[in-house]
C-alpha positions as CSV (number, residue, x, y, z in Angstrom):
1,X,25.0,11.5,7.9
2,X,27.2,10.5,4.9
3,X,28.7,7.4,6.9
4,X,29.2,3.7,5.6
5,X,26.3,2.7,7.5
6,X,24.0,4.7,6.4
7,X,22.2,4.9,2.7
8,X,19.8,7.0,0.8
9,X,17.0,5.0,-1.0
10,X,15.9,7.3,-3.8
11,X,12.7,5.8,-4.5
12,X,11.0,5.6,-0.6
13,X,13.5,9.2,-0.4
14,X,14.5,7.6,3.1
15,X,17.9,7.2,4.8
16,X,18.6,3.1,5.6
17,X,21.1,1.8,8.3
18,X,23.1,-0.1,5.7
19,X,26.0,0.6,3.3
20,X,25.6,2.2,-0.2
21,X,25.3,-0.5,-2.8
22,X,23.1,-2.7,-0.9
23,X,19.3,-3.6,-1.3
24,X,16.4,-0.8,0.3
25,X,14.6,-3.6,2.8
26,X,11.3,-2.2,1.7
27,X,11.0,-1.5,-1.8
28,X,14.3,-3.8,-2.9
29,X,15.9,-0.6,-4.8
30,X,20.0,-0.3,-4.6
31,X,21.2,2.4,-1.8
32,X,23.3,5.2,-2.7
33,X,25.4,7.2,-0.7
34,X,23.3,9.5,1.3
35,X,23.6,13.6,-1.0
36,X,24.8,16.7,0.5
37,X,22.1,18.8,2.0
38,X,20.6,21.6,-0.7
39,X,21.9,24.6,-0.2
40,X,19.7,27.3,1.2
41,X,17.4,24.5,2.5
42,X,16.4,24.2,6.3
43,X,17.3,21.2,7.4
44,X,13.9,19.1,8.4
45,X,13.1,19.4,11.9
46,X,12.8,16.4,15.0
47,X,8.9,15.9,13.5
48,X,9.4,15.4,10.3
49,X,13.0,13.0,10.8
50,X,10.8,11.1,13.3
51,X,8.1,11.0,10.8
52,X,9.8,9.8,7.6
53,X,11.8,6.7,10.1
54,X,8.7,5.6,11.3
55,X,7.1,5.6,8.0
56,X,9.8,3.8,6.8
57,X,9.7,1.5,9.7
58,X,6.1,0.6,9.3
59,X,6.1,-1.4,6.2
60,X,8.5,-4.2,7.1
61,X,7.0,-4.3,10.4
62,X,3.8,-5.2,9.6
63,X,4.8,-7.6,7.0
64,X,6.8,-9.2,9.2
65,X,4.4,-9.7,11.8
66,X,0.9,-10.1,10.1
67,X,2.4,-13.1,8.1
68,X,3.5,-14.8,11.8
69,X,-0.1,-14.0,12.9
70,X,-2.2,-15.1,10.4
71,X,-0.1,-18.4,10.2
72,X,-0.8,-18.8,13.7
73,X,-4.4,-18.2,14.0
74,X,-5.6,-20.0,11.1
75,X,-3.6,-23.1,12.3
76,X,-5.7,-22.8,15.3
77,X,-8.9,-22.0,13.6
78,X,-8.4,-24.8,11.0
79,X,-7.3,-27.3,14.6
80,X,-10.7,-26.5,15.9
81,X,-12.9,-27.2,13.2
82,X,-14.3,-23.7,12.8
83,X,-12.9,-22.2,9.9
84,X,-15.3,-23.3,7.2
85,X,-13.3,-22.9,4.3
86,X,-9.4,-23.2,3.3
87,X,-7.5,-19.9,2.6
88,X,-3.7,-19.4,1.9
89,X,-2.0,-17.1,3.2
90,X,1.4,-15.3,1.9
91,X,3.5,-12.3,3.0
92,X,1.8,-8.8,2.2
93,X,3.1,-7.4,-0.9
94,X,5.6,-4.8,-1.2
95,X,3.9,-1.1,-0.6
96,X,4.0,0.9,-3.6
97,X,5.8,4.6,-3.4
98,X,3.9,7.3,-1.7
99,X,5.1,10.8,-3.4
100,X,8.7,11.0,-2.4
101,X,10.3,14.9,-2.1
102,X,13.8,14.0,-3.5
103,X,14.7,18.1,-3.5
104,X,14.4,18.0,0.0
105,X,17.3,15.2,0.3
106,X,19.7,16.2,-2.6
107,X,20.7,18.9,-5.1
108,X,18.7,19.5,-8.0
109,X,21.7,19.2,-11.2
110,X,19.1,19.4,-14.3
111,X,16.0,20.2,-15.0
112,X,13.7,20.7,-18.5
113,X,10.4,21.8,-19.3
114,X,9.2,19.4,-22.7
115,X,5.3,20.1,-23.6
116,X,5.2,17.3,-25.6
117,X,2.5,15.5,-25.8
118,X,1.0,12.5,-28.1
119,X,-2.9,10.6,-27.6
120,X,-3.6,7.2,-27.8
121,X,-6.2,4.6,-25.9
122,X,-8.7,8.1,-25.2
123,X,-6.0,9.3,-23.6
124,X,-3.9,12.1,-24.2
125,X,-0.5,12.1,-22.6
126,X,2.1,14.9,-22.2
127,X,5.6,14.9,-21.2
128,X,5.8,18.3,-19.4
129,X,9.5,18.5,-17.2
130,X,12.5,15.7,-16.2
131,X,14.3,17.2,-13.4
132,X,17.3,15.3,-12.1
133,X,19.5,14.9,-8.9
134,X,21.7,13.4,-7.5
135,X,21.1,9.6,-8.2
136,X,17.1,10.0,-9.6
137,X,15.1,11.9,-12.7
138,X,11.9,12.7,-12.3
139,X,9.5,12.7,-14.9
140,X,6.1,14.9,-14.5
141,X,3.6,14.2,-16.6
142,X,-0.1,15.4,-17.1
143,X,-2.6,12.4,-18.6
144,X,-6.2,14.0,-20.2
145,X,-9.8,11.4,-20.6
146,X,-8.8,9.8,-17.2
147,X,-12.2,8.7,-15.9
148,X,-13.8,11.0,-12.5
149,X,-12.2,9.3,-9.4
150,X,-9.5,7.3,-10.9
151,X,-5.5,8.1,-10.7
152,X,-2.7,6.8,-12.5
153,X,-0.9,4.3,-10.3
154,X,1.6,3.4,-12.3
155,X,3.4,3.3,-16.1
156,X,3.9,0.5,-18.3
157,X,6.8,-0.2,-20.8
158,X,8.6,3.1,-20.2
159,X,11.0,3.3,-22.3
160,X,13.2,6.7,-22.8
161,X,15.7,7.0,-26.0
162,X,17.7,9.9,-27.7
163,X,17.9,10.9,-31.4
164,X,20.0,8.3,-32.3
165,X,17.3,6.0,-30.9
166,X,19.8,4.9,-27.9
167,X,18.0,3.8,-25.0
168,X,18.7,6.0,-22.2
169,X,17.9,3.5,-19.8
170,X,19.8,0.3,-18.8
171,X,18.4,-2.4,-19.7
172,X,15.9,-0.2,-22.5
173,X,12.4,-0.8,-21.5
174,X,11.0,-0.5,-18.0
175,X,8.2,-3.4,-17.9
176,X,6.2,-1.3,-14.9
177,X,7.2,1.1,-12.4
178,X,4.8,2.9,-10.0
179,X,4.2,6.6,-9.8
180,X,5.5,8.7,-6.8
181,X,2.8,10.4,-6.7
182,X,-0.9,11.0,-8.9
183,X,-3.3,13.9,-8.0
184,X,-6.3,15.5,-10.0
185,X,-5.1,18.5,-11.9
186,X,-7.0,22.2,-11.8
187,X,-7.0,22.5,-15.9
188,X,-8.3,19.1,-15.4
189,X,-7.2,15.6,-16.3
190,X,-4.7,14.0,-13.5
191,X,-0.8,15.1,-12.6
192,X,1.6,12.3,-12.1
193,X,5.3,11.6,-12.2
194,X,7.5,9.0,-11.7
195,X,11.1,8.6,-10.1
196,X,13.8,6.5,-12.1
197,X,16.9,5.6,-9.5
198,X,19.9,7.2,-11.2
199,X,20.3,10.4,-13.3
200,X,19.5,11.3,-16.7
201,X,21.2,13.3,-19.5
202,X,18.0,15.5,-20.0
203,X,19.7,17.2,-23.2
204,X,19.8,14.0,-24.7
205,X,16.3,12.7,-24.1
206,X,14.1,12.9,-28.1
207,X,11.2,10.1,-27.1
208,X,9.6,9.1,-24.4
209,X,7.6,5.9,-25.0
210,X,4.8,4.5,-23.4
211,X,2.8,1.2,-23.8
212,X,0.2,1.3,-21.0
213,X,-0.9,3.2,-17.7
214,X,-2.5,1.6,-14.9
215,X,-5.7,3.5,-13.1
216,X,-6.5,3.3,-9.8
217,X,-10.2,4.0,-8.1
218,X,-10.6,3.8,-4.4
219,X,-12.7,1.1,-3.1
220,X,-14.0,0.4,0.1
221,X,-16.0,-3.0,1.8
222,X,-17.9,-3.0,4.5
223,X,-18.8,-6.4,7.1
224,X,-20.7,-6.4,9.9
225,X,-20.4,-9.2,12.6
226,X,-20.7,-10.0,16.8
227,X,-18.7,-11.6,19.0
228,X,-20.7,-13.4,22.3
229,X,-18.2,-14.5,24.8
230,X,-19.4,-13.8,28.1
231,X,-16.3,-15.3,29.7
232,X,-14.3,-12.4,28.0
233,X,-17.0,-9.7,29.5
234,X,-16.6,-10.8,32.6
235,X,-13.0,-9.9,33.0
236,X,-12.3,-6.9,34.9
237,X,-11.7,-3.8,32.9
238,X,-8.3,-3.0,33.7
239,X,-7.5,-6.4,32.7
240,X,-8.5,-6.6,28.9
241,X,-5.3,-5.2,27.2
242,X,-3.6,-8.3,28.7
243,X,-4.7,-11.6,26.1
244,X,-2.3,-14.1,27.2
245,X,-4.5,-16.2,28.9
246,X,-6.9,-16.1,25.8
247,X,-4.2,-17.8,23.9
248,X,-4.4,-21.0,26.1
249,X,-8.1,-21.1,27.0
250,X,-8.6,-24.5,26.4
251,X,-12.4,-24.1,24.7
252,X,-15.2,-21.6,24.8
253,X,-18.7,-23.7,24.4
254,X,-20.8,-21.2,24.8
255,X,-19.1,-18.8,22.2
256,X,-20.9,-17.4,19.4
257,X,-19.3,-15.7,16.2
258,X,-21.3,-14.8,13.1
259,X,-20.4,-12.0,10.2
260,X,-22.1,-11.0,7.3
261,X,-21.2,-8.5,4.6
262,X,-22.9,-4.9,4.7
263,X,-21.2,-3.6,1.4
264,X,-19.2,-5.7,-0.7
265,X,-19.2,-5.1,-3.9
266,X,-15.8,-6.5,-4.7
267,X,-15.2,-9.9,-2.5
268,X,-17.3,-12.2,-0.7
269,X,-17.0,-14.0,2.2
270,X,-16.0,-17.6,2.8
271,X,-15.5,-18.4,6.1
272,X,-14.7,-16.9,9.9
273,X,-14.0,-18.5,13.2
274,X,-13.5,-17.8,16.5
275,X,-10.5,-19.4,18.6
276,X,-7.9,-18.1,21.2
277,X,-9.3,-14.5,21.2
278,X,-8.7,-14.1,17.9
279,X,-11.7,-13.7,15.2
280,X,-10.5,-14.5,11.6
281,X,-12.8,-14.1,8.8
282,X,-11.8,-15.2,5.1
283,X,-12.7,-13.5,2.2
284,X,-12.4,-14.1,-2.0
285,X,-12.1,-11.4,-4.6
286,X,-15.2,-11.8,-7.1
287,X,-13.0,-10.6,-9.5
288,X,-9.4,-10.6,-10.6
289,X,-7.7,-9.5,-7.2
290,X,-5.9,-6.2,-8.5
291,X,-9.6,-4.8,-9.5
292,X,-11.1,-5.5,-6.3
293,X,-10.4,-5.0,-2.6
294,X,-7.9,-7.4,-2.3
295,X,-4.9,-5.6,-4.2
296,X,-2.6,-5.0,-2.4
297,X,-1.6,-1.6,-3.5
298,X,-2.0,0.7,-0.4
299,X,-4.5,-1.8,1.4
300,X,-5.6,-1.8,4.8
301,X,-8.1,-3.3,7.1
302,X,-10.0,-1.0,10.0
303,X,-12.4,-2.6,12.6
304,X,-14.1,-0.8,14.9
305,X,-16.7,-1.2,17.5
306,X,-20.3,-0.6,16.5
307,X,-20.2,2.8,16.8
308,X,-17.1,3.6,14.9
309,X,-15.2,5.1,18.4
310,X,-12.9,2.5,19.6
311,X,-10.7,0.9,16.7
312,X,-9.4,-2.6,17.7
313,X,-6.1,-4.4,16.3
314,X,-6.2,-6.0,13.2
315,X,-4.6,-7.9,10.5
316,X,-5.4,-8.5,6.7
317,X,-3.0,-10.6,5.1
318,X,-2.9,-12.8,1.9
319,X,-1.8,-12.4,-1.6
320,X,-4.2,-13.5,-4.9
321,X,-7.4,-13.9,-4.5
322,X,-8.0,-14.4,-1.0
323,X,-7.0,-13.1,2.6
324,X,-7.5,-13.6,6.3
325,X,-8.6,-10.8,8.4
326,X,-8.0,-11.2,12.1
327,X,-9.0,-9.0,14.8
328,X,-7.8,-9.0,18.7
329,X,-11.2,-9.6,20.8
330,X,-10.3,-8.6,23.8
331,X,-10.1,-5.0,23.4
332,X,-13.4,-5.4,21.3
333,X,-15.1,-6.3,25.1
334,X,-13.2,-3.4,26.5
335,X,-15.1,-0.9,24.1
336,X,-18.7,-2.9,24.6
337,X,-21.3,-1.7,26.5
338,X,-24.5,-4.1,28.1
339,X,-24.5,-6.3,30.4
340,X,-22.3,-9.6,30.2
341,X,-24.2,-11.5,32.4
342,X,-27.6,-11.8,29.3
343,X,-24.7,-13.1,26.8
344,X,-25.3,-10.1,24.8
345,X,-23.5,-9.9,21.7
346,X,-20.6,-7.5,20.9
347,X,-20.7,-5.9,17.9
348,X,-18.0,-4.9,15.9
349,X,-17.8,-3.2,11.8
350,X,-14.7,-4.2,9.5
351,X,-13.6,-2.0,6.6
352,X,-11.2,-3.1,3.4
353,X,-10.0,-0.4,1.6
354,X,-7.0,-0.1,-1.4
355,X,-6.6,0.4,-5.0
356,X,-8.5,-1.7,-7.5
357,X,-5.9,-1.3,-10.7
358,X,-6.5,-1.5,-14.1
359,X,-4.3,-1.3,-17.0
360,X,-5.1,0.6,-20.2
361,X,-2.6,-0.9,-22.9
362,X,-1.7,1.7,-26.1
363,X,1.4,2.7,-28.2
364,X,2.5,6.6,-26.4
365,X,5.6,7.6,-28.6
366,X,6.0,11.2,-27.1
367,X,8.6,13.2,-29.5
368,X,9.1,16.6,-30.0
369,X,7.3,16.0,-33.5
370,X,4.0,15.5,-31.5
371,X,2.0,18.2,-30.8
């Protein structure tokens, strides 16, 4: 496992097929050489190695392929006069970290319990353990007067220096860096901790400075729309998961696409269009993009038939303050029901969900002076 092709990324806490030194594909870190297994820990079993490669796998693939489908489908839409309102379109974002288990991968070589703890902002912010490994630290810290429903999704100006007032970490000050992992805490308040990519002297660390934490609240939009394409209905059944010859249907007259927002408290939309068996509907943050449905931290799209049963595959891609959605419509025919021959329309629910992100700016200086 310790070969020159392979390398451990210590912030996704996933093995790469690529040397040590190089660039992590998904979140851009440097690779290190992959650690020794712990000893006295089972090694993880077929699941869980099949799990973590297909996680990592996931990211870039989509990426990757919504930014060639959306480019493709909105040319269309655009060629035929159907999409009502212009919308650039970008690669997705880079995924933020998802609670990485870095004990599981390598040795544990430090670890200290603080306590310290300093308020500022209405909130109170303590330092309570750095462990360290081989090639990270982990900080875990616990943050008081977070509001109900909101988790810290990431730290700003982190900056970690010894008694001398040495920076500890190259290059000083880290502008932003996003937690590993954020979760509501039994004595109350929220957990969180962050993973730095190389070691530190935890002896040596005095103050731990802070200048801002971003919160994160869930939020969720729903639309509402049908599809009438009686052409598609008619196809037999076994027949629908095959859409090539959608993609060079010259026209479709009689075709009938409308949507409409059910719950949107956070975008609106501006425009959809129907073309090659591919609905594409356009929508605009109301607000700025990272506090709405449209931030691309941990965003997704869902579409479903009308009853929720059958999800379809879909797209959301875009960067800013707009995005394309597009959905495949042929399996949407496959979970219909009616008959096709009355032109009855096929129904179909679209959900947004991610992160909306706000940052709370303050001075933290955490020493052991604070109490």
């Amino acid at each position: 496992m310790g070969g020159g092709r392979q390398a451990w990324c210590p912030r996704c806490d996933e093995v790469r097929a690529a040397r040590p030194g190089g660039a992590c594909p998904v979140c851009q870190r440097e690779l290190l050489e992959v650690p020794p297994e712990r000893p006295g820990q089972p090694r993880p079993g077929r699941a869980d190695r099949l799990a973590r490669r297909l996680r990592a796998l996931a990211p870039a693939a989509m990426a990757t392929g919504v930014a060639l489908l959306v480019l493709a489908v909105v040319a269309s839409a655009f060629a035929a006069g159907r999409l009502t309102r212009t919308t650039p379109s970008a690669p997705a974002a880079a995924p933020t970290t998802t609670g990485p288990r870095f004990l599981d991968e390598g040795p544990e070589t430090g670890h200290r319990d603080f306590g310290w703890e300093t308020r500022d902002s209405a909130l109170t912010v303590e330092l309570r353990a750095i462990t360290v490994g081989t090639g990270f630290s982990r900080l875990e810290l616990h943050v008081d007067g977070v509001p109900k429903g909101r988790d810290i999704s990431a730290l700003e100006g982190l900056r970690i220096r010894d008694a001398d007032g040495r920076d500890l970490l190259a290059g000083g000050t880290v502008a932003r860096i996003s937690t590993a992992g954020s979760r509501p805490s039994s004595e109350g308040g929220v957990d969180t901790e962050v993973v730095l990519d190389r070691p530190l002297d935890v002896r040596e660390v005095t103050t731990v400075d802070l200048r801002g934490l971003t919160m994160a609240r869930s939020v969720q939009e729903q639309l509402a729309g049908t599809l009438v394409d009686r052409q598609l209905r008619l196809q037999p059944a076994d027949s629908l998961g095959d859409g090539s010859w959608l993609a060079t249907r010259r026209g479709c007259p009689g075709c009938r696409l409308t949507v409409a927002c059910q719950d949107c408290p956070t975008i609106r939309i501006t425009g959809s269009a129907y073309r090659r068996g591919r609905v594409t509907i356009a929508v605009e943050a109301l607000d700025r993009a990272e506090q709405t449905a449209l931030n691309p931290s941990r965003r997704r799209v869902v579409v479903t038939d009308e009853n929720g049963v059958s999800e379809l595959q879909a797209w959301i891609d875009g960067t800013g303050q707009s995005a394309v959605i597009s959905v495949a419509a042929d399996l949407l025919a496959a979970a219909s029901s009616g008959d096709p021959d009355m032109d009855q329309p096929m129904p179909f629910r679209v959900v947004i969900q991610a992160e909306a992100e706000q940052v709370v700016r303050g001075t933290w200086t955490i020493t052991s002076a604070v109490r």
